[in-house]
C-alpha positions in Angstrom: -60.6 178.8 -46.3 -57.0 178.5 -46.5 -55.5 182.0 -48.1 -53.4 182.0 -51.2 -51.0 183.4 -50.1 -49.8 180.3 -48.5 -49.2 178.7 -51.3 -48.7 181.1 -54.6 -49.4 179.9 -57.8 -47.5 180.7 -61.1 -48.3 184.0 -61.6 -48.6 184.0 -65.5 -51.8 181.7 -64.6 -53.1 183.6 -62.4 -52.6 186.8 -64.4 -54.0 185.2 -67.4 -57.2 184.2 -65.6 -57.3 187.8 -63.6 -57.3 189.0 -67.1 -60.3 187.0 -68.1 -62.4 187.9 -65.2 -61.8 191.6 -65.6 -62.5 191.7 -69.5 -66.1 189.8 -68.2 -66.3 192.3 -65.0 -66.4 195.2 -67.7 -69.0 193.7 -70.5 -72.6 194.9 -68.0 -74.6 191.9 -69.2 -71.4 189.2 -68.8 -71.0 191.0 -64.9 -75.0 190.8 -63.9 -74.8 186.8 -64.8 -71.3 185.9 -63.6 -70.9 188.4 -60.4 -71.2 185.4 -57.9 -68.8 183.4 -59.3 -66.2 186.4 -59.4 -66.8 186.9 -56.3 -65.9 183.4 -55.2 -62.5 183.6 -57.2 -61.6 186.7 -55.6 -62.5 185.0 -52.0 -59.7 182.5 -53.0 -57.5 184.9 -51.4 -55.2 187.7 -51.0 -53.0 187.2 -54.8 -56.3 186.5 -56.6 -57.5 189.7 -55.2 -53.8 191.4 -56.0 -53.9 190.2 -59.5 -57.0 191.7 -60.0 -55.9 194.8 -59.0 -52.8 194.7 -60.9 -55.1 194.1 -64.4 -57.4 197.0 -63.3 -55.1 199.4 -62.4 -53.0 198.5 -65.3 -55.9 199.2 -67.5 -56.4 202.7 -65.8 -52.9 203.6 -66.3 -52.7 202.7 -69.4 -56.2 204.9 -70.2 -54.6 207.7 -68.5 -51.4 207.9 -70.2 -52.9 207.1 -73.8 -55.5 210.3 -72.8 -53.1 212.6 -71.4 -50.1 211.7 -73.7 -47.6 211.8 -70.5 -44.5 209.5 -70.7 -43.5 206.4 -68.4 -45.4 203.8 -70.5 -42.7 201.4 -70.0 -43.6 201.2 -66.6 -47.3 200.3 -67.2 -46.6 196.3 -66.3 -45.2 196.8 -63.4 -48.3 199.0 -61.9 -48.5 198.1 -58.0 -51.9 196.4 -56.7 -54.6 198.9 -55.7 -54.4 199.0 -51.9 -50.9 198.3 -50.9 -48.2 201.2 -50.4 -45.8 200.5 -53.0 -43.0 199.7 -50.7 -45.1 197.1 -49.4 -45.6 195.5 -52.7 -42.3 194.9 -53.7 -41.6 192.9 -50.0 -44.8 191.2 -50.6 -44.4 190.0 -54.2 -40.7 188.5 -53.5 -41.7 185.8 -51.0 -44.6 184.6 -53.0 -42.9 184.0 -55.9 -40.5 181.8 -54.1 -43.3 179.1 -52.8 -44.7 176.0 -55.0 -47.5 177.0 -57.9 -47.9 173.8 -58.1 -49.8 173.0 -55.2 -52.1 175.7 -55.5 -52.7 175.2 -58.3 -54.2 171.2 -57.8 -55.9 173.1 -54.6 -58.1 175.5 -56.7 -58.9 172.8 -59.4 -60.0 170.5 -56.3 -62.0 173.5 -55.2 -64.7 172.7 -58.0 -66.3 170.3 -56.3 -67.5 166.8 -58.3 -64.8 167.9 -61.1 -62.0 166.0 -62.2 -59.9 166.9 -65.3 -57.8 164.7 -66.7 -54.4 166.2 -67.8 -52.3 165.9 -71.2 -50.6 162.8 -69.1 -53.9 161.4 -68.9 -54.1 161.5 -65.1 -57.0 162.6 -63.3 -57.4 164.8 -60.3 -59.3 162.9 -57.6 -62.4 165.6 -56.9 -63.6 166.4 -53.2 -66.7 165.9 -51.3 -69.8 167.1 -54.2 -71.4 168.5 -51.1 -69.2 171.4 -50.7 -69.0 172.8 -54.1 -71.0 175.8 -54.3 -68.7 177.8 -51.6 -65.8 177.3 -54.2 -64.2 179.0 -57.2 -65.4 177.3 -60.7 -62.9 175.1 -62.7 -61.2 176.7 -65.8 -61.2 175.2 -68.8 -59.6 176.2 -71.9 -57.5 175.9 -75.2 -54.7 178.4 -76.4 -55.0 179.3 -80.5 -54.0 176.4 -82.5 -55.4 173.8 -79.8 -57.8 171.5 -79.8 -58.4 169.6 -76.3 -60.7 167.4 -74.6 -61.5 166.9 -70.8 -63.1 164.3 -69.0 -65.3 165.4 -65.8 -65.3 163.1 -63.2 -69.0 162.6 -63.7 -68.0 160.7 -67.1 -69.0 163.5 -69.0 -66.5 165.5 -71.7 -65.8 168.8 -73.0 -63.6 169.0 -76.1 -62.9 172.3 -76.8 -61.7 174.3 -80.2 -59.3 176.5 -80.5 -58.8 179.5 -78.0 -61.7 178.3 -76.0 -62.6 179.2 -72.4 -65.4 177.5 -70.2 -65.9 177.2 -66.3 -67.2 174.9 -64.6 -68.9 174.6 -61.5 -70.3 171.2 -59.9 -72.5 170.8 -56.9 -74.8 168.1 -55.1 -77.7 169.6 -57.3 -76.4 170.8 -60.7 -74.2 170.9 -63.4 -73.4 174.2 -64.8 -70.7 175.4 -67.3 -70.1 178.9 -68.6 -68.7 179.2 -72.3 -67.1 182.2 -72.2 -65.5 182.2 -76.1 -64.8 180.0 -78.2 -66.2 176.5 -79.2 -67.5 173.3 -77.1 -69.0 169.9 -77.9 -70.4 168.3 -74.8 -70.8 164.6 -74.0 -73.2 164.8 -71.2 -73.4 161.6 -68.7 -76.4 160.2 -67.7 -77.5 161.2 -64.3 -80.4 163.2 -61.7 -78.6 166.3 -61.7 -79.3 168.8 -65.0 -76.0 169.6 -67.3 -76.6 173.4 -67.8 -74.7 175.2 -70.6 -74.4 179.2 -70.5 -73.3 181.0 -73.1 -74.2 185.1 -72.8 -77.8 185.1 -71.7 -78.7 181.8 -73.3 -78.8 178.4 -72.0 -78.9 175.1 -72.9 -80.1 172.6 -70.6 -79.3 168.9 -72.1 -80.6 165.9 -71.7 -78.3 163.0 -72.1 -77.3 164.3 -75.0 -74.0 165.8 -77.3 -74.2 169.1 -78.7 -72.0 171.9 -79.7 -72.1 175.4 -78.3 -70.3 178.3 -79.9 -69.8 182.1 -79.6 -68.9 184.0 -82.3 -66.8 187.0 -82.6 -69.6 188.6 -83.8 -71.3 187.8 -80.2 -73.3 185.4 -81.8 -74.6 182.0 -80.2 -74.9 178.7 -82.0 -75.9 175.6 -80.8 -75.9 172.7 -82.6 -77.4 169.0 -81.4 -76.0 166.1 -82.4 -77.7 163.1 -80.2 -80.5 163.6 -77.5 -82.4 166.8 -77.0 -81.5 169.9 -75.4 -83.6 173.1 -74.2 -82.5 176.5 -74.9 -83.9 179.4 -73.0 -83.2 182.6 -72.4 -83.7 184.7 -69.1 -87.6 185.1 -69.8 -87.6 181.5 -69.6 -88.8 181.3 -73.2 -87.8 177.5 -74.8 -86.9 175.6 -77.8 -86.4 172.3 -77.9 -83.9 171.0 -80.5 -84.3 168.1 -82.5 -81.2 165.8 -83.3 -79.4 166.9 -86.6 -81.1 170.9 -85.9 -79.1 173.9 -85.5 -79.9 177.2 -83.7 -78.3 180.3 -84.6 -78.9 183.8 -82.3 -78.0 186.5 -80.6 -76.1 186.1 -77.2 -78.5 188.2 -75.5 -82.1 188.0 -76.5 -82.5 190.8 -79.0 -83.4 189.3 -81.9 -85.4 185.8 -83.3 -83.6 182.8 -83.1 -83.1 181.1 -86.7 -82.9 177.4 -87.5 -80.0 176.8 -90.0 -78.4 173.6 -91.7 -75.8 172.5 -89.9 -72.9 172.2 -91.5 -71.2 168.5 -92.6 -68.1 168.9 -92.7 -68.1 169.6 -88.3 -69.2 166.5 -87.2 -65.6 165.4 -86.2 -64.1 168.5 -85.0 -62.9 167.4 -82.3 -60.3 165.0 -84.1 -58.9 167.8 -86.3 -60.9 166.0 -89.4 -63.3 168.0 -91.9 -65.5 166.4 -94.7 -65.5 169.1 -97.1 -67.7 168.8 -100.4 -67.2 171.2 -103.5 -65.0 174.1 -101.5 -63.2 176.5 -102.1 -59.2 176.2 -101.6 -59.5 179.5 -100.4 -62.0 178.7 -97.8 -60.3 175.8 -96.8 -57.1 177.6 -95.9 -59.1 180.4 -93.9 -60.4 177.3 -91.6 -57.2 175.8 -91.4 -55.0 178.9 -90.7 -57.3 179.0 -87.3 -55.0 176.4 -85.8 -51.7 177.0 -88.2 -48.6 178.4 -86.4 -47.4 178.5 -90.6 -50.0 179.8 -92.6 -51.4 177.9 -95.5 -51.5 180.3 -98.9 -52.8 180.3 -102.5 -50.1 181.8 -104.7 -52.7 182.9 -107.5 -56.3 183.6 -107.7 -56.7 180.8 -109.7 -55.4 178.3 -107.6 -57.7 179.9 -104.4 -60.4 179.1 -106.9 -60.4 175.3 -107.2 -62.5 173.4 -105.7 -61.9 170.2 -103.3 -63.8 167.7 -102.0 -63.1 165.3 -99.5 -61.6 164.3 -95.6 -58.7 166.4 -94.3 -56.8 166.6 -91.1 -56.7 171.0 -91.3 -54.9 171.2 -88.0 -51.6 169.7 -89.4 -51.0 172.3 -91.6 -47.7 170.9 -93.7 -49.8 167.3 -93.8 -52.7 169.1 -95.3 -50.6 171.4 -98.0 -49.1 167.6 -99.2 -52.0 166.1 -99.7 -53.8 169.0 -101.2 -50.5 169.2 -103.6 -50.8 165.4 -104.6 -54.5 165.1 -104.9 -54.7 168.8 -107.5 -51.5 168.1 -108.7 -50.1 171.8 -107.4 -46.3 172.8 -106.3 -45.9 173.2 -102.6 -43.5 176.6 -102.0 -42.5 176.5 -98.2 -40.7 179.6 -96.2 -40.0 180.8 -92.7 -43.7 183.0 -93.0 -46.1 180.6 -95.3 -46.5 177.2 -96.9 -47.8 178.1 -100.2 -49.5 176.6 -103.3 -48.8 177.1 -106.8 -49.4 175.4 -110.4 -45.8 175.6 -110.9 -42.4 175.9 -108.6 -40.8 179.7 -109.4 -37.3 180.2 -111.4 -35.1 179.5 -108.6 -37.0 178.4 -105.9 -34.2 175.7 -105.5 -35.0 173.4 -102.5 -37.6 175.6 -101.0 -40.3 173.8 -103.5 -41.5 170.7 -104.3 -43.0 170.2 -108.1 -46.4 168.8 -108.5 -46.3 165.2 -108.9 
């Protein structure tokens, strides 16, 4: 295996996925199920293991400090890898920083073997041999807040994913396995021998030709919802339920409690496009979903304005599209500034320029 440092990567990537792995390395149950594949990005080589380090003993520094109230915390970022003198590190980190992050960073996308992602260009990476995939480090997929993306495997299958949304995927001759780690997925699973496995804490979902959303919660709670086919959900006793098209499963992400059929909500079926079919809500409740991917948040300015209600299609990830045709449709003021887009019965005494009157 060629070692990385031969050819560095950017190290705000790297960082950022050193990050992820030791936030999982430090939850017991996430550790017991993902150990392997950690272990398979750390062989990558000597900065994947340096970066590590760096987020660890960062972490212990920073514990340290915050319990023994000493000073120096300025200095936290720049703790030196565990192992290496720190005269070393300095000559070390110089020279890597000089080589191409590009290339490395094809190579380890490569290394998922059967994988090809296509890009926002819409070119895709040409995958390597299927047969060599489970010696190498999963694929990382994911969405920063705001974003909504999808990527096309190179078995046909997709993965759109919501905002801030992390999975990895790992392809071999045999099987199909993804790991949600946060955040929201819909899956369009291609047609073929080997089974498309979704993990997502201790559960999984085993599809079957199929589409189907997967979602974690930030209260650490898993919902899966099927849209075509039929999926399987277990959990590590092996215990199954079988989902019905247009059925939705809500439960735990480790098995401690009863799973619970709900009704799936409407209004998700095209997530994936930005677009929600709302009936009868709650202006207030349609801001809270839109100010998930809103760089400007979208405001009531009254009570009584958060109180009407709205029915209809809306594009909620264009947030100054959706604030106009919200002000058109309920005949409402839209009062924009530097912090919020805002909406009001009436423009303020001397709001000037900065609001448009109902029309």
């Amino acid at each position: 295996m060629m070692d990385d440092t031969q050819l560095p990567r950017r190290h705000g990537k790297l960082r950022e996925e050193a990050a992820d792995w030791f936030a999982i390395m430090r939850n017991t149950e996430e550790a017991d199920i993902r150990r392997k594949e950690f272990e398979a990005w750390l062989a990558c080589g000597a900065l994947h293991r340096a970066a590590y380090s760096r987020v660890a003993e960062t972490y212990s520094v920073g514990k340290h400090l915050k319990q023994d109230d000493a000073g120096g915390g300025d200095n936290i970022s720049e703790a030196v890898p565990a192992r290496l003198p720190a005269t070393r590190s300095s000559e070390i980190r110089k020279p890597l920083l000089i080589a191409s992050a590009v290339a490395l960073l094809s190579l380890c996308a490569h290394w998922v073997l059967g994988v090809g992602l296509t890009n926002l260009a819409g070119v895709a990476q040409p995958p390597l041999d299927a047969s060599l995939a489970s010696t190498r480090v999963p694929l990382r997929l994911a969405t920063s807040s705001g974003e909504i993306r999808s990527f096309r495997l190179n078995d046909g299958s997709l993965v759109a994913l919501d905002t801030d949304s992390l999975v990895f995927v790992r392809y071999d001759a045999s099987r199909r396995d993804l790991q949600l780690v946060r955040g929201r997925g819909r899956f369009t699973v291609a047609h073929e021998n080997r089974p498309f496995t979704v993990h997502a804490g201790r559960r999984t979902v085993v599809a079957r030709g199929t589409i189907f959303d997967v979602a974690i919660s930030a209260r650490n709670l898993v919902r899966v919802h099927l849209m075509r086919g039929a999926v399987d959900v277990k959990d590590q006793s092996q215990s199954t339920i079988r989902l019905s098209p247009g059925q939705q499963l809500l439960l735990s992400a480790t098995p401690r409690s009863s799973p619970q059929f709900e009704k799936a909500a409407m209004e998700d079926a095209r997530w994936p496009d930005g677009l929600r079919d709302y009936t009868d809500i709650r202006l207030a409740d349609l801001f809270e979903e839109a100010n998930r991917y809103a760089k400007t948040p979208l405001l009531a300015a009254t009570p009584e304005v958060s109180d009407i209600r709205v029915s209809g299609k809306f594009r909620i990830t264009d947030t100054h599209r959706l604030a106009g045709n919200l002000a058109d449709l309920l005949a409402l003021a839209v009062i924009t500034s530097p912090a919020s887009i805002s909406l009001a019965r009436d423009c303020p005494t001397n709001s000037g320029k900065n609001c448009r009157s109902p029309s």
